[in-house]
N, CA, C and O atoms as a GROMACS GRO file, in nm:
protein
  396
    1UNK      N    1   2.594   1.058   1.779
    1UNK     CA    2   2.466   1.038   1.714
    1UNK      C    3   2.362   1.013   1.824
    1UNK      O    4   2.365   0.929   1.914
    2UNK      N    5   2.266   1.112   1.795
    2UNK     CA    6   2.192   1.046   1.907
    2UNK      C    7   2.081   0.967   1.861
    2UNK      O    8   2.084   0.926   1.745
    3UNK      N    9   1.956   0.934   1.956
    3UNK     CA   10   1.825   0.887   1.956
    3UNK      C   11   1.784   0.885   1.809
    3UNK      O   12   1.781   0.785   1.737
    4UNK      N   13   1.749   1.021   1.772
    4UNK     CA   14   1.672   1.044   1.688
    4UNK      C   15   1.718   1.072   1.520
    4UNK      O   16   1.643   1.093   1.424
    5UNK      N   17   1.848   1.066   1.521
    5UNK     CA   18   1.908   1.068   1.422
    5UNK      C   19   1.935   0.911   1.388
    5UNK      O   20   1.935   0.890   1.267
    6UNK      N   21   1.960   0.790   1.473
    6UNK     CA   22   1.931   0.694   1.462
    6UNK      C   23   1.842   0.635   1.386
    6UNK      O   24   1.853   0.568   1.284
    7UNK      N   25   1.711   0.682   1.480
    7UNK     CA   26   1.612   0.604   1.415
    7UNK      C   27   1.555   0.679   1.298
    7UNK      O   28   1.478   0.615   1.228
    8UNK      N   29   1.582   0.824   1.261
    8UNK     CA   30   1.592   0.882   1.096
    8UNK      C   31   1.641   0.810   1.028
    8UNK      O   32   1.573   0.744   0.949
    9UNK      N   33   1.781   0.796   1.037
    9UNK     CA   34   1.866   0.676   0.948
    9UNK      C   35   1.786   0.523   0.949
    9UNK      O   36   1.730   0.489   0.844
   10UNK      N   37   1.783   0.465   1.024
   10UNK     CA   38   1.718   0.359   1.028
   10UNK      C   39   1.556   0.308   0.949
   10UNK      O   40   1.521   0.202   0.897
   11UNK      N   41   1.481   0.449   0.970
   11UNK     CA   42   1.368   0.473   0.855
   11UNK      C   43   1.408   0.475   0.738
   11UNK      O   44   1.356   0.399   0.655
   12UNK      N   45   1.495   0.550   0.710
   12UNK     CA   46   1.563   0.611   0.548
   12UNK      C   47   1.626   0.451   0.515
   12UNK      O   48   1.621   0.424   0.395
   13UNK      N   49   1.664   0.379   0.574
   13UNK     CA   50   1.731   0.252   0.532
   13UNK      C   51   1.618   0.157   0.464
   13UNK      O   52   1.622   0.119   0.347
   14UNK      N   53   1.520   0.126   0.554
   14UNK     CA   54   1.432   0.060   0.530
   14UNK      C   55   1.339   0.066   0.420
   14UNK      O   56   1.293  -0.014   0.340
   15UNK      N   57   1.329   0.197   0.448
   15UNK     CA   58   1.240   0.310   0.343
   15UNK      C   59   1.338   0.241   0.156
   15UNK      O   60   1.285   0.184   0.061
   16UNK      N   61   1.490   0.283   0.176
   16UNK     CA   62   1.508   0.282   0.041
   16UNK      C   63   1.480   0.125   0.024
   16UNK      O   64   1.405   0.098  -0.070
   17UNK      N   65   1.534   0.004   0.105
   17UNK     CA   66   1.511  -0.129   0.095
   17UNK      C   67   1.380  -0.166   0.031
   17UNK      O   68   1.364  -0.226  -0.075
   18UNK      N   69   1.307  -0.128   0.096
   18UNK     CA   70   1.134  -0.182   0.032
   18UNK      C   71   1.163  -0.104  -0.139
   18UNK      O   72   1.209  -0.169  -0.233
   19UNK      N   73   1.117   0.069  -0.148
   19UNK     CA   74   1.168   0.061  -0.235
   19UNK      C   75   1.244   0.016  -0.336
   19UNK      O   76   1.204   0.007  -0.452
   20UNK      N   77   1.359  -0.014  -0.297
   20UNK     CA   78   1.446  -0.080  -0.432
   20UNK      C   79   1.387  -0.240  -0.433
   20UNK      O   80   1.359  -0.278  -0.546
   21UNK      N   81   1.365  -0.329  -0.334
   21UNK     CA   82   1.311  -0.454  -0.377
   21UNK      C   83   1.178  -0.439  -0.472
   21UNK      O   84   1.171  -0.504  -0.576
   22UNK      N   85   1.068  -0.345  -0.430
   22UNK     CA   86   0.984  -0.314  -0.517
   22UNK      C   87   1.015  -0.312  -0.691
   22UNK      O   88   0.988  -0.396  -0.777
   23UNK      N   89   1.064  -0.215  -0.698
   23UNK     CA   90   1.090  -0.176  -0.776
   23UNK      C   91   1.174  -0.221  -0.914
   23UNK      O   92   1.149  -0.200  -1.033
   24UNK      N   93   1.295  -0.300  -0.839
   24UNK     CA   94   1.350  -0.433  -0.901
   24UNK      C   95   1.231  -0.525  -0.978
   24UNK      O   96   1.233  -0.579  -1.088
   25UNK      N   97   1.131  -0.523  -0.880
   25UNK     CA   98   1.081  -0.674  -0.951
   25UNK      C   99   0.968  -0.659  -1.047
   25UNK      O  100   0.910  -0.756  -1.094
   26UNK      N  101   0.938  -0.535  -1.074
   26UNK     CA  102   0.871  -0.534  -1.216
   26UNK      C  103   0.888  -0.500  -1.310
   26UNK      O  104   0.870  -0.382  -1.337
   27UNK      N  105   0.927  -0.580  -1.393
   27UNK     CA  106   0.994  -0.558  -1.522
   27UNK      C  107   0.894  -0.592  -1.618
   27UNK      O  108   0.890  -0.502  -1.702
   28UNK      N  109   0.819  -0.673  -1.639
   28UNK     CA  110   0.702  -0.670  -1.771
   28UNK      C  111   0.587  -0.584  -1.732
   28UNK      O  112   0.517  -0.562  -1.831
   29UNK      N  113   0.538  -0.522  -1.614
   29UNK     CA  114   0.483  -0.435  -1.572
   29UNK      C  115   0.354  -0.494  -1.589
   29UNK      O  116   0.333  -0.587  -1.666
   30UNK      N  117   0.232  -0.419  -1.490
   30UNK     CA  118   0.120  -0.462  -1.458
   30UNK      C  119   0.050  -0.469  -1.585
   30UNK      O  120   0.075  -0.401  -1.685
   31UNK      N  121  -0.037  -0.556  -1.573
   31UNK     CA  122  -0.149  -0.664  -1.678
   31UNK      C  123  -0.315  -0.513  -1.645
   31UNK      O  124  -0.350  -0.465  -1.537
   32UNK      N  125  -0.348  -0.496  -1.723
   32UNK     CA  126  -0.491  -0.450  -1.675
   32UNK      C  127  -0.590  -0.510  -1.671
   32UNK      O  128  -0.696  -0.449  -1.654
   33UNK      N  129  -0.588  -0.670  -1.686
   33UNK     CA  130  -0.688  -0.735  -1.752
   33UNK      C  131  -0.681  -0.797  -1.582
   33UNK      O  132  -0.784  -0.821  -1.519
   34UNK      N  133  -0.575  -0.812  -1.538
   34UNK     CA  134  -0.552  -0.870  -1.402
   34UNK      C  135  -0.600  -0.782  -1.298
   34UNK      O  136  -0.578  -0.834  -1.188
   35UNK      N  137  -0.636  -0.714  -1.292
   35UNK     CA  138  -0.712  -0.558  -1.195
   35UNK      C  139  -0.876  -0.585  -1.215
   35UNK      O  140  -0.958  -0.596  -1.124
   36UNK      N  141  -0.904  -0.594  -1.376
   36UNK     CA  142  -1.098  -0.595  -1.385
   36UNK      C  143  -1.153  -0.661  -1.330
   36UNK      O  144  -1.267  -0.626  -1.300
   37UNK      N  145  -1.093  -0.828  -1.274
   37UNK     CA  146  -1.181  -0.883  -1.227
   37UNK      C  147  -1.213  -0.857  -1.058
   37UNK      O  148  -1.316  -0.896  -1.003
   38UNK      N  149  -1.118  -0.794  -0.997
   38UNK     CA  150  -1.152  -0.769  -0.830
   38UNK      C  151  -1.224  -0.641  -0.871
   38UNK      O  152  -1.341  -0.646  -0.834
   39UNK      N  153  -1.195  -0.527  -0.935
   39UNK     CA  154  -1.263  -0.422  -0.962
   39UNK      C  155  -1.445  -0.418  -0.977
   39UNK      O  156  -1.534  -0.363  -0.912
   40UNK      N  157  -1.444  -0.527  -1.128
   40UNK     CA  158  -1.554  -0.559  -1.066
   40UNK      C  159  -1.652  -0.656  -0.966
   40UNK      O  160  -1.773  -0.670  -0.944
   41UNK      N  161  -1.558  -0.700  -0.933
   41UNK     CA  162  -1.639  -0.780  -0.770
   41UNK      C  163  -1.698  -0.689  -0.674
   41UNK      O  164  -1.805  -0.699  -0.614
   42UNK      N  165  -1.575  -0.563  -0.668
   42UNK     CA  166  -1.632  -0.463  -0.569
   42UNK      C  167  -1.743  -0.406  -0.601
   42UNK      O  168  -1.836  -0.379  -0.524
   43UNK      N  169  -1.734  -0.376  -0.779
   43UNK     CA  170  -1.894  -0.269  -0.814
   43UNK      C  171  -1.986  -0.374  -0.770
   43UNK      O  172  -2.072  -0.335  -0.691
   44UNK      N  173  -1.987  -0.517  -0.808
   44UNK     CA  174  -2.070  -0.605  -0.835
   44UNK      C  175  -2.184  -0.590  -0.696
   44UNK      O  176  -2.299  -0.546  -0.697
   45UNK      N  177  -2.097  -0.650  -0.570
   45UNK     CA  178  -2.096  -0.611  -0.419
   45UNK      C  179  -2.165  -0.486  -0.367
   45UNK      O  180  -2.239  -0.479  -0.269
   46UNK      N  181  -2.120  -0.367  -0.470
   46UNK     CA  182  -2.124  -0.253  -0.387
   46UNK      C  183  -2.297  -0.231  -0.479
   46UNK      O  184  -2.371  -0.147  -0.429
   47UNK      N  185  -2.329  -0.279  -0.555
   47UNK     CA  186  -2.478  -0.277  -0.629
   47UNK      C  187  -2.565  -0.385  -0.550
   47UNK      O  188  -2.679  -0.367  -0.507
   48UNK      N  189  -2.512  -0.466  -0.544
   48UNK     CA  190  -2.581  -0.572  -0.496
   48UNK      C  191  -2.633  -0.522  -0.344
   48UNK      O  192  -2.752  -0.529  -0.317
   49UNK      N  193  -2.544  -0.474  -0.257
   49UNK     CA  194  -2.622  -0.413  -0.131
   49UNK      C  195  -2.718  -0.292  -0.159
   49UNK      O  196  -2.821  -0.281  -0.093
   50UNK      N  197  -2.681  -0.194  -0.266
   50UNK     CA  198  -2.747  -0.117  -0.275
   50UNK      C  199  -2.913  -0.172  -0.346
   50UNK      O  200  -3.020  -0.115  -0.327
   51UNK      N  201  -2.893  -0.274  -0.412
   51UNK     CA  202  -3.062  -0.327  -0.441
   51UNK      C  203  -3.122  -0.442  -0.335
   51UNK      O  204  -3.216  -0.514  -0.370
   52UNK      N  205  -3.053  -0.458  -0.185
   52UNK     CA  206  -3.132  -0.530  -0.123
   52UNK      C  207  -3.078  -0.620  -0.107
   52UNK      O  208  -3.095  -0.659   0.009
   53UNK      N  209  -2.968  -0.730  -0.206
   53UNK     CA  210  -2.895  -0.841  -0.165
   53UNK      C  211  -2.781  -0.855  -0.097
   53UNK      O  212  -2.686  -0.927  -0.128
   54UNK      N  213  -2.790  -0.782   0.001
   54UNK     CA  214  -2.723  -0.803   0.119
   54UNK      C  215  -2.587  -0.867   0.126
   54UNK      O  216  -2.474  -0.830   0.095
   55UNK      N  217  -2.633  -0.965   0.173
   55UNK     CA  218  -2.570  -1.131   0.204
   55UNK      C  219  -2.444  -1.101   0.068
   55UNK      O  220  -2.332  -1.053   0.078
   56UNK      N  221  -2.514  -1.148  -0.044
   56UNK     CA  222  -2.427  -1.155  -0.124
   56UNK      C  223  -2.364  -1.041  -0.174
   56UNK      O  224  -2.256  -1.056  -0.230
   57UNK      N  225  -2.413  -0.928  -0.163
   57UNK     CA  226  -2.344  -0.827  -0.166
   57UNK      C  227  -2.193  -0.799  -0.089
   57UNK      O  228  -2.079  -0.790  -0.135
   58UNK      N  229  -2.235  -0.791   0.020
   58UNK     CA  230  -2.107  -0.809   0.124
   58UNK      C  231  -1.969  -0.934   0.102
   58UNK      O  232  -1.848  -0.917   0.122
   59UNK      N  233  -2.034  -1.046   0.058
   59UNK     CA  234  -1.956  -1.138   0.036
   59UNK      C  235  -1.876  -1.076  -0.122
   59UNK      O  236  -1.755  -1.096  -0.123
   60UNK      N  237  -1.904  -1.041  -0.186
   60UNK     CA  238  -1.886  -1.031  -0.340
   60UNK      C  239  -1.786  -0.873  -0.318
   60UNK      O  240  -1.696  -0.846  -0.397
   61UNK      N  241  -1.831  -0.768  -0.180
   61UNK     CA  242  -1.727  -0.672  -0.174
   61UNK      C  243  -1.622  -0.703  -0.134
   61UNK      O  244  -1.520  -0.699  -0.202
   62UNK      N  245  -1.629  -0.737  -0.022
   62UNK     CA  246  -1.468  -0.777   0.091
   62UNK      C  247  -1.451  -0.914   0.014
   62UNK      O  248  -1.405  -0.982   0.106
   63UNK      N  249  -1.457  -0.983  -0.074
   63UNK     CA  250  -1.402  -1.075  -0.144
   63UNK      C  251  -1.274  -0.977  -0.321
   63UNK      O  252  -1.173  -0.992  -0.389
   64UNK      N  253  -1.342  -0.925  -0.308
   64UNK     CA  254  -1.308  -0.823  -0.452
   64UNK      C  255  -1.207  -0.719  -0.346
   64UNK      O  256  -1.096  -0.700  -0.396
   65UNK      N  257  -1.223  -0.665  -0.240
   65UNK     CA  258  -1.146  -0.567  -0.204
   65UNK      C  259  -0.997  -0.622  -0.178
   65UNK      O  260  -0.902  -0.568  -0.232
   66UNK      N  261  -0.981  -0.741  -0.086
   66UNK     CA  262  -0.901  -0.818  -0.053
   66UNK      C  263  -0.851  -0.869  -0.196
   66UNK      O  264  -0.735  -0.838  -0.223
   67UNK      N  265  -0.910  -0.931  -0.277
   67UNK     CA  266  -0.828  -0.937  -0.401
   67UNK      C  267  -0.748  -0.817  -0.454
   67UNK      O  268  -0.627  -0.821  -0.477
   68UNK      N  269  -0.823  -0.716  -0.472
   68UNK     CA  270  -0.783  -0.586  -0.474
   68UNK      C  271  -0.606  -0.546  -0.356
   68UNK      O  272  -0.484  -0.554  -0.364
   69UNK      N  273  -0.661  -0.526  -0.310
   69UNK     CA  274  -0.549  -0.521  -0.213
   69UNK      C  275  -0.436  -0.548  -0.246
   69UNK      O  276  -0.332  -0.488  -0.269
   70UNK      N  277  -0.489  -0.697  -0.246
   70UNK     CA  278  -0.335  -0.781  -0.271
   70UNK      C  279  -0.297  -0.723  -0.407
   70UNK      O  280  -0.192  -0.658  -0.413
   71UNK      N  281  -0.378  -0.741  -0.524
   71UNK     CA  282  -0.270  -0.660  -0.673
   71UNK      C  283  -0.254  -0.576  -0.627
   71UNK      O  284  -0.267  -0.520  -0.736
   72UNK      N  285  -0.230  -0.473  -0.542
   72UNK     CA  286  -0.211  -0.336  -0.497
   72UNK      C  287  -0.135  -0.358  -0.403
   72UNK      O  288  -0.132  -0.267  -0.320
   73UNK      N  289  -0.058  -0.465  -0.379
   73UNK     CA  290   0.037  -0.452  -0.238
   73UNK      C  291   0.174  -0.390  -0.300
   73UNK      O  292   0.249  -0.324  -0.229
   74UNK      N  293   0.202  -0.417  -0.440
   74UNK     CA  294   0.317  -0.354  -0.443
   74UNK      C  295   0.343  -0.174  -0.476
   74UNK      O  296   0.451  -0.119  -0.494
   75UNK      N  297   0.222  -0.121  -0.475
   75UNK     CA  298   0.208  -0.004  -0.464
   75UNK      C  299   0.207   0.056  -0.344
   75UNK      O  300   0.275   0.148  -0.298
   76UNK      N  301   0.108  -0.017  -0.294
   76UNK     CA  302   0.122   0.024  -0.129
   76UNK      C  303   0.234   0.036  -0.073
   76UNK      O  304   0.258   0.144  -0.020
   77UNK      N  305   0.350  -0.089  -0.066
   77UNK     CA  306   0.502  -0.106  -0.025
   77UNK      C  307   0.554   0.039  -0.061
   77UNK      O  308   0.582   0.118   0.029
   78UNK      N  309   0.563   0.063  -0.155
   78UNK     CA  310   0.629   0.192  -0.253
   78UNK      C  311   0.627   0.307  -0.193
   78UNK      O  312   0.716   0.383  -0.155
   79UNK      N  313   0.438   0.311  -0.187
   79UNK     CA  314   0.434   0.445  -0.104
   79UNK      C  315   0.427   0.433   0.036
   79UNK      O  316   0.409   0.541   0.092
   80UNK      N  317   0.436   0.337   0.108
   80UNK     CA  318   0.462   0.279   0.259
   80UNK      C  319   0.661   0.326   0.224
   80UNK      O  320   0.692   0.407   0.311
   81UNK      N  321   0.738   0.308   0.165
   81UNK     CA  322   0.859   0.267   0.136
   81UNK      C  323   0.898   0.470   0.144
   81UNK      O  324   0.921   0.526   0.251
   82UNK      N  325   0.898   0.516   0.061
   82UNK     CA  326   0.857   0.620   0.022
   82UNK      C  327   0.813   0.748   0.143
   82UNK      O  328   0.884   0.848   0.136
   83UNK      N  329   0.729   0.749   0.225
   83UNK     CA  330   0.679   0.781   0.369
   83UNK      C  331   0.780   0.772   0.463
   83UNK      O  332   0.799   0.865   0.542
   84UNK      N  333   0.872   0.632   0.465
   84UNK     CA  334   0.928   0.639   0.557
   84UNK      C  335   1.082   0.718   0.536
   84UNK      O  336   1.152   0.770   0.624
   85UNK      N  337   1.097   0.711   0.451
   85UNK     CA  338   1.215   0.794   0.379
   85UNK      C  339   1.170   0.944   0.397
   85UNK      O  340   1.267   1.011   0.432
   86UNK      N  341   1.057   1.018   0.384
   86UNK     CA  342   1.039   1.146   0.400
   86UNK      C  343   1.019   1.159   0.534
   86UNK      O  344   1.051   1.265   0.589
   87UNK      N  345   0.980   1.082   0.586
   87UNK     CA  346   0.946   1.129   0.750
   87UNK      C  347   1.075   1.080   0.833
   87UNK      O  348   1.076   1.130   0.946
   88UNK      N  349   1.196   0.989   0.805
   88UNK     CA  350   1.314   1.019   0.802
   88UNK      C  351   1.413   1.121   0.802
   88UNK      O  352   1.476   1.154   0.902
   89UNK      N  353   1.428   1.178   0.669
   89UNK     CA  354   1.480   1.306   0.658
   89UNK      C  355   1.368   1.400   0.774
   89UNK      O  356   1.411   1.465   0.869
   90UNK      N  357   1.289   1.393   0.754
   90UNK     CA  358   1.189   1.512   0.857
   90UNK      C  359   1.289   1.520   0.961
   90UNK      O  360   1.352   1.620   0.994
   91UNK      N  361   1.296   1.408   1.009
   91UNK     CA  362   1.365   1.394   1.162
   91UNK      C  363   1.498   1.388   1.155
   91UNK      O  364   1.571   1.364   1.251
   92UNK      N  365   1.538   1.412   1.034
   92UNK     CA  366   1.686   1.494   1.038
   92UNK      C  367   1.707   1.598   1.056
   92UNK      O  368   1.788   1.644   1.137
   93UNK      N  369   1.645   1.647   0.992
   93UNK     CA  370   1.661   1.790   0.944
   93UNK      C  371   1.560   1.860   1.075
   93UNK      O  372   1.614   1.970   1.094
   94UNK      N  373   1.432   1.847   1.180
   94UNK     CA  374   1.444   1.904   1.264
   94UNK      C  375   1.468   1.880   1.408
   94UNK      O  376   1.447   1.972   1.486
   95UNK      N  377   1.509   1.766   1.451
   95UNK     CA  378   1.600   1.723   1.578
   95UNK      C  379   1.488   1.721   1.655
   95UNK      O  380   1.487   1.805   1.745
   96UNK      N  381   1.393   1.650   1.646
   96UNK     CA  382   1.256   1.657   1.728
   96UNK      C  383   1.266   1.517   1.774
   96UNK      O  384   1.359   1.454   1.723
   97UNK      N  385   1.177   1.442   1.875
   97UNK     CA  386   1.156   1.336   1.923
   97UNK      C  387   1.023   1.309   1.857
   97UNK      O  388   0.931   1.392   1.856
   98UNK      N  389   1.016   1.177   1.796
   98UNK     CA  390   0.859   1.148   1.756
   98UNK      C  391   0.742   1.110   1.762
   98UNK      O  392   0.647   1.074   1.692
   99UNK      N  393   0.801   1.138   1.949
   99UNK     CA  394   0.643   1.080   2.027
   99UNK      C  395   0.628   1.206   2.075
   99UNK      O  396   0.529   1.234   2.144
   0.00000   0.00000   0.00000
């Protein structure tokens, strides 16, 4: 085995790990009511600079995005999870180095 078949396998491991922990842990499945309020922080933010209030604009986006985010980390994982599993196999299947 060499180098690069290694660290294929080693992606593909990780890759299914995140995946399956993901995935395991939602069982009553996402709330939508739990999403509106960072959603609208961002419009709130993203109006508020556009009419001039600045200051609070900015505070009211990257406050809402970062909320955002975070309800969105377990999607992100998934398709972070997901990526590394395809670009895994990639490097199986053509025996390349990936720098």
């Amino acid at each position: 085995m060499n180098r690069n078949t290694g660290l294929a396998l080693l992606l593909i491991l990780f890759g299914a790990l995140i995946l399956f922990g993901r995935l395991g842990m939602h069982h009553g499945g996402p709330h939508i009511m739990s999403y509106l309020f960072p959603i609208a922080m961002v419009v709130l933010g993203w109006i508020g600079i556009k009419h001039g209030r600045s200051l609070i604009g900015w505070i009211l986006l990257i406050i809402g995005t970062l909320a955002l985010m975070a309800k969105l980390s377990g999607l992100i994982a998934i398709v972070l999870a997901i990526g590394l599993i395809i670009y895994g196999v990639s490097l199986l299947r053509t025996n390349r180095t990936p720098y």
